[in-house]
Structures are given as C-alpha cells and as structure tokens.
C-alpha positions as CSV (number, residue, x, y, z in Angstrom):
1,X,197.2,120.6,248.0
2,X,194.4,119.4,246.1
3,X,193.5,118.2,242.3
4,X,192.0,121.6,241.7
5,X,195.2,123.8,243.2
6,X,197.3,121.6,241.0
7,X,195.2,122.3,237.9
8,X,195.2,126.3,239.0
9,X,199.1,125.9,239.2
10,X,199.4,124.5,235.8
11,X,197.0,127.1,234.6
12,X,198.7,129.8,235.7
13,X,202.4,128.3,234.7
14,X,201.6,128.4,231.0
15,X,204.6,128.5,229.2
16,X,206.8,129.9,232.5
17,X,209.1,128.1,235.0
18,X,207.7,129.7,238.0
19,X,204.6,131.0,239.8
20,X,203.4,132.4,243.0
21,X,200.1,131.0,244.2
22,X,198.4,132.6,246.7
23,X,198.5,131.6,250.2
24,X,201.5,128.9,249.5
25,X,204.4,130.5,247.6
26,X,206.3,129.5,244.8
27,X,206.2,126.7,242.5
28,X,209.1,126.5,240.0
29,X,209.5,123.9,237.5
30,X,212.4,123.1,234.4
31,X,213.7,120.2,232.3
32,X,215.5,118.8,235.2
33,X,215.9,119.2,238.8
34,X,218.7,121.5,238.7
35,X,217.2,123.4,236.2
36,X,214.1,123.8,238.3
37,X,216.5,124.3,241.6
38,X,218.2,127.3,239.5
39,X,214.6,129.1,238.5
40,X,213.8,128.9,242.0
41,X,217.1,130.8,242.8
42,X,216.2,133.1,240.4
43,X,212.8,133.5,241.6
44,X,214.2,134.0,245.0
45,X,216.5,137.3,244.0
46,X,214.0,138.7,241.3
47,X,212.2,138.9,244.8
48,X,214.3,140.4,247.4
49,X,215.1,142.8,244.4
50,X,211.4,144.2,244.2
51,X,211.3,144.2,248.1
52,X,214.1,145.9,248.5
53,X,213.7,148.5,245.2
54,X,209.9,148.7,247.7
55,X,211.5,150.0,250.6
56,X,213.3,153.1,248.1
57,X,209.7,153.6,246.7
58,X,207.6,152.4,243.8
59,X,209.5,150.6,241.6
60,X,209.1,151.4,238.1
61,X,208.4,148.6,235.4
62,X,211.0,147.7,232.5
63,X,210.0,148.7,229.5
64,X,208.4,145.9,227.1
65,X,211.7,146.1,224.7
66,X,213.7,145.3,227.9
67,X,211.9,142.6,229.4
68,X,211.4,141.1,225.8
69,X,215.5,141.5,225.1
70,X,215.6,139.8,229.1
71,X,213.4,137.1,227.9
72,X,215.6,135.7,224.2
73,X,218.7,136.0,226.5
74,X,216.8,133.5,229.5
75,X,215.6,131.7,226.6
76,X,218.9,130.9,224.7
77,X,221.0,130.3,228.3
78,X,218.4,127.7,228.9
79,X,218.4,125.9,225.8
80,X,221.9,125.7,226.0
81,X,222.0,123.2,229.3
C-alpha cells in the first residue's frame, strides 16, 4: 500500500484493534503478535456471524448498554495477558 493508505488505516483504527479498509480487508493490530493473531480471529467470527444472521434477515443492532457491557469485559480480558 502506500504512505497515505497507511495514515487512512491509522486514522480509522483510533483506539480499536481492528479495521476494514476498503478494497483490502482487515487490518488487526495488539500489544503482541498473538494478541493481534487473536483480534483477527475475532474479527473473523464477528464476521461470518453478521453474514450468516444476513442470510435470516436484517440483523438487528445491540443495544448501546450491551455493546458498552461487551466492551469493559474485551477490555479487562485484554489487560489481563
């Protein structure tokens, strides 16, 4: 890619672990390799599970409580190692 798809990427990461970008896929990061490798998994079934709830219908979002509660849980696994 080039300088100004990397800045986009890092842009558009903020303060996540992983990112689509458009017209080449995923880009997952973390603290380490394996802690990248494992957002990348979870990328990975996050998105068969909207293609597949896709195929049912349109899926319906979490409510914000949810995704927040979601979220602190992520956030406490991952600071644990």
């Amino acid at each position: 890619g080039s300088e100004e798809l990397a800045h986009n990427a890092v842009d558009a990461l903020g303060k996540r672990n992983a990112v689509l970008l458009a017209n080449h896929g995923p880009l997952c990061c973390g603290k380490d390799l394996e802690s990248a490798l494992g957002n990348a998994e979870l990328l990975e079934r996050v998105a068969k599970i909207f293609i597949l709830s896709s195929l049912l219908g349109k899926p319906e979002n979490l409510p914000w409580e949810a995704v927040e509660l979601e979220r602190n849980i992520f956030e406490m696994r991952d600071s644990q190692g």
